[in-house]
Biopython code that builds the backbone (N, CA, C, O; Angstrom):
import numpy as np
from Bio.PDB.StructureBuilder import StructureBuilder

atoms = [
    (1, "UNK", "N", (-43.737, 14.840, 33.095)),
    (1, "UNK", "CA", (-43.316, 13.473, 32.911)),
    (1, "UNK", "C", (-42.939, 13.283, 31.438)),
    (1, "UNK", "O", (-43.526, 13.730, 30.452)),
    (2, "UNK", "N", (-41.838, 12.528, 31.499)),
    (2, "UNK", "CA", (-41.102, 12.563, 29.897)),
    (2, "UNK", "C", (-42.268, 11.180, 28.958)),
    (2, "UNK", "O", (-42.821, 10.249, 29.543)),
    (3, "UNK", "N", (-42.343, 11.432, 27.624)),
    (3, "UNK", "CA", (-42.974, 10.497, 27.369)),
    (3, "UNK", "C", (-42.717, 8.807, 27.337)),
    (3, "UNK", "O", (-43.647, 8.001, 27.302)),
    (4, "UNK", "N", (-41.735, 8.552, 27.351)),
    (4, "UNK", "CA", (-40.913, 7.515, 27.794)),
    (4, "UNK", "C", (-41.380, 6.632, 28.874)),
    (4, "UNK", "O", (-41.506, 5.408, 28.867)),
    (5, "UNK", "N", (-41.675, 7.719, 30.054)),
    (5, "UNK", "CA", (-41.887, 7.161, 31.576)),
    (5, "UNK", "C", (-43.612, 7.204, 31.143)),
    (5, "UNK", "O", (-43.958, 6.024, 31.208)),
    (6, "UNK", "N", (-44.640, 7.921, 30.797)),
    (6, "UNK", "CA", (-45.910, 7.890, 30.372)),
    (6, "UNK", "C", (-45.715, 6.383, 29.633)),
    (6, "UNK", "O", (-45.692, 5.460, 30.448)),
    (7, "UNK", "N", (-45.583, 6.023, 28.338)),
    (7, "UNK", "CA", (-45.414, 4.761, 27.817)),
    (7, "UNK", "C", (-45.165, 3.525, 29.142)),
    (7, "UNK", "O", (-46.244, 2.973, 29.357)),
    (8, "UNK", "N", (-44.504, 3.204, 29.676)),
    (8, "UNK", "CA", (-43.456, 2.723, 30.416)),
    (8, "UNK", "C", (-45.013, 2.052, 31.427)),
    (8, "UNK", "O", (-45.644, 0.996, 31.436)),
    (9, "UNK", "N", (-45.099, 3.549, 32.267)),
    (9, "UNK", "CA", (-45.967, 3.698, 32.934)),
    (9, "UNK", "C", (-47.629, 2.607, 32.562)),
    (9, "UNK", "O", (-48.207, 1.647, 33.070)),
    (10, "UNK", "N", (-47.798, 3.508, 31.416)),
    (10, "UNK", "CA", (-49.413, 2.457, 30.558)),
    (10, "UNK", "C", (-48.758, 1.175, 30.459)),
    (10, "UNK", "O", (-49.256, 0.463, 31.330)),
    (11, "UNK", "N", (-47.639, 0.366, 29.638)),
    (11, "UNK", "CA", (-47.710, -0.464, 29.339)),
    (11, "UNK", "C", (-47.541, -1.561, 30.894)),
    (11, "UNK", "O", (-47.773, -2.761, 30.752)),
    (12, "UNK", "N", (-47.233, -1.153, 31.953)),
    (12, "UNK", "CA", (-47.389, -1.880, 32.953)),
    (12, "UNK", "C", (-48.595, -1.965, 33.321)),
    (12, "UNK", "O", (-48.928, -3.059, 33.778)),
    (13, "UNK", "N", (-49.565, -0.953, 33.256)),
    (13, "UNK", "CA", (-51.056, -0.771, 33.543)),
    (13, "UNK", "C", (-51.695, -2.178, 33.321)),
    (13, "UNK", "O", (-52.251, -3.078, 33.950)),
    (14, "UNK", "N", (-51.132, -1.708, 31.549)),
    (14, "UNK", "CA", (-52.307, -2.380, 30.698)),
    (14, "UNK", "C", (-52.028, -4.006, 30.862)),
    (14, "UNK", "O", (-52.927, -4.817, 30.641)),
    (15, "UNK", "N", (-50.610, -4.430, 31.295)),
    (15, "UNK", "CA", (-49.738, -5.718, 31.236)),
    (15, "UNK", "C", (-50.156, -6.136, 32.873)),
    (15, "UNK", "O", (-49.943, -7.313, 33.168)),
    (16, "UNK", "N", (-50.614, -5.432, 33.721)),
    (16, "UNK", "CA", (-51.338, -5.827, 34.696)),
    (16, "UNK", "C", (-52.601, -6.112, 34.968)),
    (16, "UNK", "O", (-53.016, -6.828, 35.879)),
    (17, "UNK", "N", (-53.386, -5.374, 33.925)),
    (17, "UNK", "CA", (-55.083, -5.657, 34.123)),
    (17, "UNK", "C", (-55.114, -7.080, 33.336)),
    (17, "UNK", "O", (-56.202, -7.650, 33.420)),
    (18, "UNK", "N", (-54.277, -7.644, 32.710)),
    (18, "UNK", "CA", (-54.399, -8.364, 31.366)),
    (18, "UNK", "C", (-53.905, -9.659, 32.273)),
    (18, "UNK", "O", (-54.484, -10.715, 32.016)),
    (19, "UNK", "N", (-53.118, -9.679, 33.078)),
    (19, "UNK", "CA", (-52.946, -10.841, 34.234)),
    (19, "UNK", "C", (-53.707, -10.879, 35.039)),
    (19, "UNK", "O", (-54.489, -11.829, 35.064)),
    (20, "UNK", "N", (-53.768, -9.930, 35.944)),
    (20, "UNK", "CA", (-54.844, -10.038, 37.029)),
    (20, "UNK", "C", (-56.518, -10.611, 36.010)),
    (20, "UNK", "O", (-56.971, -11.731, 36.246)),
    (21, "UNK", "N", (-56.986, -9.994, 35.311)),
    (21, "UNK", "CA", (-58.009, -10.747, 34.205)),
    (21, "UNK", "C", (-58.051, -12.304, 33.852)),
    (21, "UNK", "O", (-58.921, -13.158, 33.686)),
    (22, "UNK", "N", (-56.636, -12.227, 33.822)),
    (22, "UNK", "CA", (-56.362, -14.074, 33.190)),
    (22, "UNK", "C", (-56.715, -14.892, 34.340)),
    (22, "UNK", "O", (-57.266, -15.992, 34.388)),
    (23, "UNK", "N", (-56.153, -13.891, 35.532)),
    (23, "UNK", "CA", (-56.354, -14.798, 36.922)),
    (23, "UNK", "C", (-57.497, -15.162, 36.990)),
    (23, "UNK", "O", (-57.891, -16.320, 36.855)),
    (24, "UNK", "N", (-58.105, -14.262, 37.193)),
    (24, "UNK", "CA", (-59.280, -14.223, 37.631)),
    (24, "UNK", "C", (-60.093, -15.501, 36.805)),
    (24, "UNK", "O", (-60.591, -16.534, 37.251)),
    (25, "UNK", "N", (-60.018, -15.064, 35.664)),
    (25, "UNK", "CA", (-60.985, -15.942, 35.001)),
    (25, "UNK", "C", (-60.363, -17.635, 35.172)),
    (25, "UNK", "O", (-61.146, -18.584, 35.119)),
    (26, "UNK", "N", (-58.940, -17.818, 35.367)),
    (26, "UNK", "CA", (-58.601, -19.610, 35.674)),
    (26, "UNK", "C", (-58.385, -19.896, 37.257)),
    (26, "UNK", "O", (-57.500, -20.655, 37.650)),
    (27, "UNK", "N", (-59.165, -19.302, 38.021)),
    (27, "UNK", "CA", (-59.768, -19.264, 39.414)),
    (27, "UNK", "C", (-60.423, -20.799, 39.028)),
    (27, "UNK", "O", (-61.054, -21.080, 38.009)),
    (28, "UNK", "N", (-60.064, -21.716, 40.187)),
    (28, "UNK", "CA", (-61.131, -23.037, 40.699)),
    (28, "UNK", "C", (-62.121, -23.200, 41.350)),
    (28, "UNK", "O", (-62.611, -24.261, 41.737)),
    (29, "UNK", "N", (-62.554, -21.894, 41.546)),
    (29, "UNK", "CA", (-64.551, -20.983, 42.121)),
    (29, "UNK", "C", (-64.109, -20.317, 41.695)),
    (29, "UNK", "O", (-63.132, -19.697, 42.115)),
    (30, "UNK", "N", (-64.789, -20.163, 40.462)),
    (30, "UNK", "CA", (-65.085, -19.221, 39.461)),
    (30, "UNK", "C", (-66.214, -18.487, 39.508)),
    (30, "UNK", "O", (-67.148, -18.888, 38.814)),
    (31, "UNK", "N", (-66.402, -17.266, 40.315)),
    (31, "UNK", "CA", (-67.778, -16.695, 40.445)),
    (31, "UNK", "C", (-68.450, -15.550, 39.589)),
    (31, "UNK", "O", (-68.111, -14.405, 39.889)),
    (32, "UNK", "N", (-69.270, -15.694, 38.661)),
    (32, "UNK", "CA", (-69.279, -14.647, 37.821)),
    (32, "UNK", "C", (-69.386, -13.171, 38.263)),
    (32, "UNK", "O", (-68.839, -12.385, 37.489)),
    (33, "UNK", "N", (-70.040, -12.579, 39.461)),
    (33, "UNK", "CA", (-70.558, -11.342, 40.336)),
    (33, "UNK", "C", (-68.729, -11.071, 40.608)),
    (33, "UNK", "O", (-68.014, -10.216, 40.085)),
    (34, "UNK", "N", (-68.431, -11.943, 41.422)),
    (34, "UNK", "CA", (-66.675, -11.304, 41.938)),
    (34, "UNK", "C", (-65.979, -11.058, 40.362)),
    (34, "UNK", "O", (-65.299, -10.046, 40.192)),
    (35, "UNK", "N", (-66.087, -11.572, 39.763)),
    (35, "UNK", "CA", (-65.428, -11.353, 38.422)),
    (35, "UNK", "C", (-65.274, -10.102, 38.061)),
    (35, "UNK", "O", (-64.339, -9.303, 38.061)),
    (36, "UNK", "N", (-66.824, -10.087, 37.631)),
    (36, "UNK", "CA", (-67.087, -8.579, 37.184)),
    (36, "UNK", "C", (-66.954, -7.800, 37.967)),
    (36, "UNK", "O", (-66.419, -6.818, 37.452)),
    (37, "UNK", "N", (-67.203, -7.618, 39.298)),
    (37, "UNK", "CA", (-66.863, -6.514, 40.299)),
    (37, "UNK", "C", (-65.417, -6.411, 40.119)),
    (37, "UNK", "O", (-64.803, -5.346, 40.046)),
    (38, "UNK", "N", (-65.046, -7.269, 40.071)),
    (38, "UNK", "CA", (-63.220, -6.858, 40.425)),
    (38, "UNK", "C", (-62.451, -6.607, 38.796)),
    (38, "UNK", "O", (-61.343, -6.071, 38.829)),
    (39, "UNK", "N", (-62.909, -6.908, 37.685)),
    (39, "UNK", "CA", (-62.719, -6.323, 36.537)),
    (39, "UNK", "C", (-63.021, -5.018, 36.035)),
    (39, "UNK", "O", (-62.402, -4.497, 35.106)),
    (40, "UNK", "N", (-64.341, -4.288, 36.888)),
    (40, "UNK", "CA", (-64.699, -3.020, 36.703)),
    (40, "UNK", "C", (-63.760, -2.129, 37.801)),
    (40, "UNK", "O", (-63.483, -0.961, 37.528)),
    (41, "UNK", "N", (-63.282, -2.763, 39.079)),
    (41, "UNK", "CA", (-62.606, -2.140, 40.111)),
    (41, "UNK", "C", (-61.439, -1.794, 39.025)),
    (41, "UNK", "O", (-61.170, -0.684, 38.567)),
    (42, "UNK", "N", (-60.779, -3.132, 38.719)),
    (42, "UNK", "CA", (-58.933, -2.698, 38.044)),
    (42, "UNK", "C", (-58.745, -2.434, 36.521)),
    (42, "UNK", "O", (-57.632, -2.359, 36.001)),
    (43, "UNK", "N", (-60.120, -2.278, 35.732)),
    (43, "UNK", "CA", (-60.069, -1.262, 34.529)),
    (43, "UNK", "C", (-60.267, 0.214, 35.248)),
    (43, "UNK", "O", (-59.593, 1.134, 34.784)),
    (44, "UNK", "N", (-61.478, 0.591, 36.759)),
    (44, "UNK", "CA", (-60.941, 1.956, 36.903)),
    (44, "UNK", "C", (-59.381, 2.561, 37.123)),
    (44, "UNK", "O", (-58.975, 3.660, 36.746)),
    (45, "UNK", "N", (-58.562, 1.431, 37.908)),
    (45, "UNK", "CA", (-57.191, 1.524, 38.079)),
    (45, "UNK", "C", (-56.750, 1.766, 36.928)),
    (45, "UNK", "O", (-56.004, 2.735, 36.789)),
    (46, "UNK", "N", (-57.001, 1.170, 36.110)),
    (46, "UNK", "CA", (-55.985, 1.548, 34.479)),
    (46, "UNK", "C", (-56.691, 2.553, 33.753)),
    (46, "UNK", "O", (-56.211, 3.007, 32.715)),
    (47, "UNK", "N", (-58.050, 3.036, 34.310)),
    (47, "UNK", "CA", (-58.316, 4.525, 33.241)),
    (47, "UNK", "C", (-57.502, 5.749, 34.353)),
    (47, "UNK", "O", (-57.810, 6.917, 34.114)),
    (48, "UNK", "N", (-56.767, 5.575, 35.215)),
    (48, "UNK", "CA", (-56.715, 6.591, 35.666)),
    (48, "UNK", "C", (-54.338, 6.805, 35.331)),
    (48, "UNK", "O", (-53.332, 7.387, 35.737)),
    (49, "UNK", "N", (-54.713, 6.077, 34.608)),
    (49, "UNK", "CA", (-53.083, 6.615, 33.567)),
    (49, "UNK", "C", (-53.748, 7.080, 32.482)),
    (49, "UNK", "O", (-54.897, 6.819, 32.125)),
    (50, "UNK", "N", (-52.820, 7.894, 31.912)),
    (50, "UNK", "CA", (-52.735, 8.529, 30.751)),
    (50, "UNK", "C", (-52.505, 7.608, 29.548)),
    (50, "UNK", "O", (-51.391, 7.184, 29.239)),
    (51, "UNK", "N", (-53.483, 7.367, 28.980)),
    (51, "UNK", "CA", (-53.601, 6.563, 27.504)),
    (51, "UNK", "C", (-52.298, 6.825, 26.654)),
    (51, "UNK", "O", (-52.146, 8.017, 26.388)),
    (52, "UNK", "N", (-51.364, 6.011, 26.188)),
    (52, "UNK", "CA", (-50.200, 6.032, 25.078)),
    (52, "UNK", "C", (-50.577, 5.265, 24.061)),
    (52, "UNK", "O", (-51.006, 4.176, 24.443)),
    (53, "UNK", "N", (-50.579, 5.527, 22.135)),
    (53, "UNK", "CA", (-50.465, 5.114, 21.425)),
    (53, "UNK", "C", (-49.195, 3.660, 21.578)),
    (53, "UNK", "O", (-47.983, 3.839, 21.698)),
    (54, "UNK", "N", (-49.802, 2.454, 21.536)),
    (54, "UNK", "CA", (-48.612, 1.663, 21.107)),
    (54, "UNK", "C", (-48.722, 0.827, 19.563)),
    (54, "UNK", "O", (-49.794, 0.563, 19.018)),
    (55, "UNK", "N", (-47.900, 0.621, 19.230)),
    (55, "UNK", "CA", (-48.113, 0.489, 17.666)),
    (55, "UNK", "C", (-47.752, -1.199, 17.331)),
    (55, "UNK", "O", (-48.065, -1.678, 16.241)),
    (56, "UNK", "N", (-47.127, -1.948, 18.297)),
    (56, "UNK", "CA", (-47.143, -3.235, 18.224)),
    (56, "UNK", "C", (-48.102, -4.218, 18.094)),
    (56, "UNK", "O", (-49.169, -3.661, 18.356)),
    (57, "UNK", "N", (-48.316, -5.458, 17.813)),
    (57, "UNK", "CA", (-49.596, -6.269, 17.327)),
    (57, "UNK", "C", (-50.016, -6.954, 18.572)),
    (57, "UNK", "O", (-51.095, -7.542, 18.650)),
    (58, "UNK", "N", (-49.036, -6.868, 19.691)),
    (58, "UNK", "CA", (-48.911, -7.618, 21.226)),
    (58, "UNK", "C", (-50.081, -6.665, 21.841)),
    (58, "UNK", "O", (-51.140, -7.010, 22.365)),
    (59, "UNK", "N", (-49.550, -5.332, 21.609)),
    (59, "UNK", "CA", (-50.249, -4.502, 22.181)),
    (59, "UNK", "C", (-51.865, -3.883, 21.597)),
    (59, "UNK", "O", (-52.642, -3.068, 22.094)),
    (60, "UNK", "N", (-51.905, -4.518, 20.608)),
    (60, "UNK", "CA", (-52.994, -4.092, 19.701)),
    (60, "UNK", "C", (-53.948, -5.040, 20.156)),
    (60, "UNK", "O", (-55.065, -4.611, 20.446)),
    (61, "UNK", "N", (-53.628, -6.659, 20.310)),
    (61, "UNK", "CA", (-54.160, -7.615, 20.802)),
    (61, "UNK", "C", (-54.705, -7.547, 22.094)),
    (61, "UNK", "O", (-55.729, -8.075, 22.528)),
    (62, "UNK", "N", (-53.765, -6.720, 22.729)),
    (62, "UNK", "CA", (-53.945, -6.466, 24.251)),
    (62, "UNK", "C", (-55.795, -5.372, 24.061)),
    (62, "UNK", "O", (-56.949, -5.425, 24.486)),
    (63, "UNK", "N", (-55.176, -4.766, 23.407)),
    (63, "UNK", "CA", (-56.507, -3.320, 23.897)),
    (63, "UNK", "C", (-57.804, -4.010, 23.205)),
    (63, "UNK", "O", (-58.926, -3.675, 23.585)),
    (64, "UNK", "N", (-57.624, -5.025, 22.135)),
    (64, "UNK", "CA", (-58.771, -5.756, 21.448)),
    (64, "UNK", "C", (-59.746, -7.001, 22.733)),
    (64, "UNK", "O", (-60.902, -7.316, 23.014)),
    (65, "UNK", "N", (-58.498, -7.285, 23.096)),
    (65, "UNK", "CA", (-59.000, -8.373, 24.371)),
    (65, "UNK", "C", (-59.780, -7.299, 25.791)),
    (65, "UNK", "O", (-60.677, -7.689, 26.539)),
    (66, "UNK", "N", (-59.351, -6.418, 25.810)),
    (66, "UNK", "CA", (-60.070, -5.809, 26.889)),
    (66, "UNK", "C", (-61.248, -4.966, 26.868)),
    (66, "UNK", "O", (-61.918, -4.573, 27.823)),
    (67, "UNK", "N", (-61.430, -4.701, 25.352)),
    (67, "UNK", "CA", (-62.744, -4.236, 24.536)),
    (67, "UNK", "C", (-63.335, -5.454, 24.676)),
    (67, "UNK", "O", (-64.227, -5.243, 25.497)),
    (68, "UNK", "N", (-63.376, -6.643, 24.357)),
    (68, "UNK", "CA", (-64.166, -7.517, 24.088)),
    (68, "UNK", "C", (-64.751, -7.769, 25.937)),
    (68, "UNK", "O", (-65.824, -7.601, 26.517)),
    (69, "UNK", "N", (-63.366, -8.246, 26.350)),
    (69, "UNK", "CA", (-63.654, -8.532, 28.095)),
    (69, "UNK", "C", (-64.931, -7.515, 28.638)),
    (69, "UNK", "O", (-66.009, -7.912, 29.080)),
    (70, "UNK", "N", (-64.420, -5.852, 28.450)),
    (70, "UNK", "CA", (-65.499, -5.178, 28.826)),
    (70, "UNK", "C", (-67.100, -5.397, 28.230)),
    (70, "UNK", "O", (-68.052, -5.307, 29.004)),
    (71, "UNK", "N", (-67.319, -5.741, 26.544)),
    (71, "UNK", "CA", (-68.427, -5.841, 26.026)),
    (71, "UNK", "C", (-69.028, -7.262, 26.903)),
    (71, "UNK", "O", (-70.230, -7.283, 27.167)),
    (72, "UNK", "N", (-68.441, -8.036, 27.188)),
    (72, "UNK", "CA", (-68.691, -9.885, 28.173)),
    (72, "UNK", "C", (-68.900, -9.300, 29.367)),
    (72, "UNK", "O", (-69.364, -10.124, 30.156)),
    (73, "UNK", "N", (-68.725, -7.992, 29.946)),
    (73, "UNK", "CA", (-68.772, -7.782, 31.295)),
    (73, "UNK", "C", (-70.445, -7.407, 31.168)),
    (73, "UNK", "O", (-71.453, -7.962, 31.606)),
    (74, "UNK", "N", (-70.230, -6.254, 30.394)),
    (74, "UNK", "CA", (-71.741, -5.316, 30.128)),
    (74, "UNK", "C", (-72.710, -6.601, 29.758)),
    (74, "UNK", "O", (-73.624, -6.932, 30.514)),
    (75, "UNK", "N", (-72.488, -7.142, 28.797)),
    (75, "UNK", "CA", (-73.421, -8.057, 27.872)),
    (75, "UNK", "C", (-73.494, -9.381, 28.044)),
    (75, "UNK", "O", (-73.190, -9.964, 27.004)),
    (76, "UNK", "N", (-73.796, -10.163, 29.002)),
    (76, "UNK", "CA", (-73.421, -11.451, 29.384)),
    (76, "UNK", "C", (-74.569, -12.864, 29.136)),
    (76, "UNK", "O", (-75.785, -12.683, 29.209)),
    (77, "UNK", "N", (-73.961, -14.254, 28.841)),
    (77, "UNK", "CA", (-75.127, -15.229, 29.100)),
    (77, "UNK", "C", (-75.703, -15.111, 30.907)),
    (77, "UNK", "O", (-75.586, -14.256, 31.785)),
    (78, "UNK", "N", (-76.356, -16.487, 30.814)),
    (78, "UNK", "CA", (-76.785, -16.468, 32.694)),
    (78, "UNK", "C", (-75.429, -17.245, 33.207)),
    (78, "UNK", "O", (-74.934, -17.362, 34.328)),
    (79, "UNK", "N", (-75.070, -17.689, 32.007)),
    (79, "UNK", "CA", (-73.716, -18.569, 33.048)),
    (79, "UNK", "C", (-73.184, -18.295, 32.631)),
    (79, "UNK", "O", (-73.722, -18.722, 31.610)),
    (80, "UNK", "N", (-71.884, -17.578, 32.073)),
    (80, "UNK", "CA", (-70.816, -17.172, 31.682)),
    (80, "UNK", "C", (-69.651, -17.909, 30.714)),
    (80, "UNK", "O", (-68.623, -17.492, 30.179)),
    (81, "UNK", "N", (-70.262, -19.089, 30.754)),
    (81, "UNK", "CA", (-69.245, -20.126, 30.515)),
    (81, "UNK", "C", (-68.721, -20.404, 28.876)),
    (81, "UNK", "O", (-67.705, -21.060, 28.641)),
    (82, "UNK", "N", (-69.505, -19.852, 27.887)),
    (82, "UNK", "CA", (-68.936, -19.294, 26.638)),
    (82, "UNK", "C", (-68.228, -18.120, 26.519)),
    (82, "UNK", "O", (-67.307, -18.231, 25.710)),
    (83, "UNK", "N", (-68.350, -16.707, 27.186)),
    (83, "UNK", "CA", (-67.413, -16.165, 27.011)),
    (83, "UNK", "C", (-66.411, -16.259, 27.541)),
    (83, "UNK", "O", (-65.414, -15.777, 27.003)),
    (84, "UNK", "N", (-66.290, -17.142, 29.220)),
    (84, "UNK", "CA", (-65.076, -17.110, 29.917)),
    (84, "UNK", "C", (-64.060, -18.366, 29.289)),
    (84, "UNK", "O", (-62.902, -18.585, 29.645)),
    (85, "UNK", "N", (-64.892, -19.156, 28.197)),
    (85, "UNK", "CA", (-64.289, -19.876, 27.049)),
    (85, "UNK", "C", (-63.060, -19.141, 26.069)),
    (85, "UNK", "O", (-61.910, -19.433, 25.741)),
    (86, "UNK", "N", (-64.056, -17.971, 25.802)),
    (86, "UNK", "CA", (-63.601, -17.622, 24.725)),
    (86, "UNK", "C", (-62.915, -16.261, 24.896)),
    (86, "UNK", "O", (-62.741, -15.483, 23.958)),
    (87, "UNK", "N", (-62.572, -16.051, 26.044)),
    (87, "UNK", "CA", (-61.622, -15.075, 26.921)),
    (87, "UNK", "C", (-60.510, -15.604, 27.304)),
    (87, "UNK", "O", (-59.470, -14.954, 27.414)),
    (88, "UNK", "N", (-60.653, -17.289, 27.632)),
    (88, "UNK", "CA", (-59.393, -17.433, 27.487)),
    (88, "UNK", "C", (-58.440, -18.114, 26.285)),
    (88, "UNK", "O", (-57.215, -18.178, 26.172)),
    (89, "UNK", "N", (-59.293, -18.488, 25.624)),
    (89, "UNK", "CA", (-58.899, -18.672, 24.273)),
    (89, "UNK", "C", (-57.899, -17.650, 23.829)),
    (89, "UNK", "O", (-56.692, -17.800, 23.640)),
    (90, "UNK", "N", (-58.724, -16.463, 23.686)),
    (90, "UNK", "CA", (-57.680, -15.275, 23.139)),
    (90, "UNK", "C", (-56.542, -14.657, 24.317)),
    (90, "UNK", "O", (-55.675, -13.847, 23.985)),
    (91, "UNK", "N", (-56.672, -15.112, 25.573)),
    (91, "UNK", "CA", (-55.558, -14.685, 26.298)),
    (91, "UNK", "C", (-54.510, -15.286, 26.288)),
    (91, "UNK", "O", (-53.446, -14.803, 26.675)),
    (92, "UNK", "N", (-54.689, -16.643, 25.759)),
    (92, "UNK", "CA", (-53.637, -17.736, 25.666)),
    (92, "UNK", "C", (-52.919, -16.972, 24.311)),
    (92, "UNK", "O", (-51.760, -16.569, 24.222)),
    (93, "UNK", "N", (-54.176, -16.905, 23.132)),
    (93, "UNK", "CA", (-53.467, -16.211, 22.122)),
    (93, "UNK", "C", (-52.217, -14.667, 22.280)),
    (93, "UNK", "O", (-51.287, -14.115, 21.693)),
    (94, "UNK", "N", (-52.735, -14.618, 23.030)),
    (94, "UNK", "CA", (-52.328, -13.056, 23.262)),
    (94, "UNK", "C", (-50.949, -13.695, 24.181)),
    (94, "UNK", "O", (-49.809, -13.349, 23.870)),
    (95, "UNK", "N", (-51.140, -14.409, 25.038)),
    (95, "UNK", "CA", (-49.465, -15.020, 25.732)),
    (95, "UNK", "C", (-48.821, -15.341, 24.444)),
    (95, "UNK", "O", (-47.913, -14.583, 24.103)),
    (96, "UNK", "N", (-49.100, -16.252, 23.724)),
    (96, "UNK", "CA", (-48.468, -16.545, 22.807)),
    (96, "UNK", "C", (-47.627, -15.547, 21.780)),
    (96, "UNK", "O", (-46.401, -15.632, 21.713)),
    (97, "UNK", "N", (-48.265, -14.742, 21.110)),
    (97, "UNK", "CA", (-48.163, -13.434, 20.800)),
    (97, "UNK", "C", (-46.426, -12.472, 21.476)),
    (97, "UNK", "O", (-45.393, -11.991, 21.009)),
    (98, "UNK", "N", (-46.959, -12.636, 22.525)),
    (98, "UNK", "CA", (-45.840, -12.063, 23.267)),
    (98, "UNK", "C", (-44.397, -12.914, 23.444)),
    (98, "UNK", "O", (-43.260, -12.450, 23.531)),
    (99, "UNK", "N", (-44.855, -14.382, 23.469)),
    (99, "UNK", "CA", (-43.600, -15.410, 23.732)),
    (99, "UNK", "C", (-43.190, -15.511, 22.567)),
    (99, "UNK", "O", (-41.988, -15.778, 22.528)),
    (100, "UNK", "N", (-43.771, -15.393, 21.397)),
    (100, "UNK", "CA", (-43.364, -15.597, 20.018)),
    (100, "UNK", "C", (-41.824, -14.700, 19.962)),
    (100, "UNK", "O", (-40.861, -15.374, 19.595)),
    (101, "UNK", "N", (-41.664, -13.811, 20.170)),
    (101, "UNK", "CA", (-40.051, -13.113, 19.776)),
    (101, "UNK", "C", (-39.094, -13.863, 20.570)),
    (101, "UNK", "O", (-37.995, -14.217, 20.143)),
    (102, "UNK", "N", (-39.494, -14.074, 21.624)),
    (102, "UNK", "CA", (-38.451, -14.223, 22.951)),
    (102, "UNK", "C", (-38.059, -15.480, 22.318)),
    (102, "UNK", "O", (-36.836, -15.343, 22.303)),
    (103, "UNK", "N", (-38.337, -16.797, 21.700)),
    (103, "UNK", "CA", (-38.192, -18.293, 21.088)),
    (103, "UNK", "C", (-37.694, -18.177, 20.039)),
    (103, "UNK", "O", (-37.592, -19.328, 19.614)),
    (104, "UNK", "N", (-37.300, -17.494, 19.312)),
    (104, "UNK", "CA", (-37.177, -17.553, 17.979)),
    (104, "UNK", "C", (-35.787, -18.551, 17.752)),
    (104, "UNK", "O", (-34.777, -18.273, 18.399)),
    (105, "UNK", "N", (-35.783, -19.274, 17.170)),
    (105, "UNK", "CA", (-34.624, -20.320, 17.046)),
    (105, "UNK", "C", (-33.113, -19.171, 15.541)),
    (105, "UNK", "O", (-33.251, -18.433, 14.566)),
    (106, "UNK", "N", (-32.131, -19.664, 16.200)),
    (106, "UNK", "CA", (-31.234, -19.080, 15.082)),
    (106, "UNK", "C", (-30.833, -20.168, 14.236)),
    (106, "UNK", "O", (-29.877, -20.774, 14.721)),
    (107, "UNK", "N", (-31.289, -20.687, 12.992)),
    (107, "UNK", "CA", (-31.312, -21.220, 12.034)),
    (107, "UNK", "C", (-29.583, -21.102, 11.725)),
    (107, "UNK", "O", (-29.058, -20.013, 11.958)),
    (108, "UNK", "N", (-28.757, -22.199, 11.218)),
    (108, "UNK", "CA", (-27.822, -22.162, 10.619)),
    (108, "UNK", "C", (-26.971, -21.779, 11.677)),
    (108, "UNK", "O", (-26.732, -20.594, 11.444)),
    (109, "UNK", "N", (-26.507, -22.035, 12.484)),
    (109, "UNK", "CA", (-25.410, -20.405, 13.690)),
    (109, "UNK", "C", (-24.634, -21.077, 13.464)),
    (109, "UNK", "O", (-23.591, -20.423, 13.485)),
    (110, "UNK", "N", (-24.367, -22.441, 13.151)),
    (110, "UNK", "CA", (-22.778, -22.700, 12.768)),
    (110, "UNK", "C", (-22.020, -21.872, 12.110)),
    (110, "UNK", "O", (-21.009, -21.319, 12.542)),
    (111, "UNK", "N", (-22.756, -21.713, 10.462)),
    (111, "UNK", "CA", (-22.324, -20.778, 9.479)),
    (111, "UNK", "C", (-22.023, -19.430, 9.902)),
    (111, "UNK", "O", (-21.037, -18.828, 9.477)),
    (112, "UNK", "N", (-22.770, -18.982, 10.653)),
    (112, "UNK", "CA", (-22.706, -17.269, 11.170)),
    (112, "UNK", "C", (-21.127, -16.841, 11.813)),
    (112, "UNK", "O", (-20.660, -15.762, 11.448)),
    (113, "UNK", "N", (-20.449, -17.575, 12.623)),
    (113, "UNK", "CA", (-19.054, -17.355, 12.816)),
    (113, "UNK", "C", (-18.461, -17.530, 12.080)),
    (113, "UNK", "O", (-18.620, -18.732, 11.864)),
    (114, "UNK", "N", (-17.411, -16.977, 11.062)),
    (114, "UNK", "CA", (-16.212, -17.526, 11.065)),
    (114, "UNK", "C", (-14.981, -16.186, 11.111)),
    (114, "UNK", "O", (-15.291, -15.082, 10.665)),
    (115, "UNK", "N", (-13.686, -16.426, 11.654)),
    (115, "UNK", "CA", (-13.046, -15.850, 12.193)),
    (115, "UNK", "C", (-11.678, -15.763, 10.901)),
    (115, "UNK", "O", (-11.003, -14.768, 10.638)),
    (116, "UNK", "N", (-11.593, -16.995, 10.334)),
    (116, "UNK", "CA", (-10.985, -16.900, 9.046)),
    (116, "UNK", "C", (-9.306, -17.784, 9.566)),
    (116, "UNK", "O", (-8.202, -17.489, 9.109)),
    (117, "UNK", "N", (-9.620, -18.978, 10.708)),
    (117, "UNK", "CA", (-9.144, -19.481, 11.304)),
    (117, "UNK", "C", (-9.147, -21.278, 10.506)),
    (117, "UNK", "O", (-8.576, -22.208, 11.077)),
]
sb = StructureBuilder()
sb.init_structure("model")
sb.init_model(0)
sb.init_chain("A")
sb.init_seg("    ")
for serial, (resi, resn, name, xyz) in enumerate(atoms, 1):
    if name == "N":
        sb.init_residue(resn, " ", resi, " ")
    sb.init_atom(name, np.array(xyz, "f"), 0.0, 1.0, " ", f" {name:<3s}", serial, name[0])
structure = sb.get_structure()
């Protein structure tokens, strides 16, 4: 497999555990046991690709949020309700993150043409 399709491959992995996660946690029965069962089920799904270096801050954010998610899985209150606070806090951050390029406004574009017309 070319490294291209490996990359390609992880970053859908990782861009899927990171939704299905978000889901989960803005569920309207929010159950902490299904949570974690089904967060340990679809991180085994994503250890079973081949790990790729990505060097972006989207993606850096990404692997930071799912370290933390896993340490909230292992290490938890009795009710959950500060970290599933503060899980989605940073997932919103982390959407954001990603929508940030796609918005970028072009300042001035009048000026940017001229044809000499």
């Amino acid at each position: 497999m070319h490294e291209k399709q490996k990359r390609i491959r992880y970053i859908r992995v990782v861009e899927k555990f990171f939704t299905r996660t978000v889901s989960l946690l803005k569920m309207p029965e929010f159950n902490h046991e299904k949570f974690k069962e089904r967060t340990l089920k679809n991180y085994e799904d994503m250890q079973r690709v081949e790990k790729v270096d990505l060097h972006s801050n989207y993606y850096n954010l990404l692997h930071a949020f799912i370290n933390q998610l896993l340490m909230y899985v292992k290490n938890h209150t009795k009710d959950f309700e500060d970290e599933k606070q503060n899980l989605l806090k940073e997932a919103n951050l982390i959407q954001k993150e990603k929508k940030k390029s796609a918005y970028s406004k072009d300042k001035h574009k009048k000026n940017k043409f001229d044809d000499g017309y």
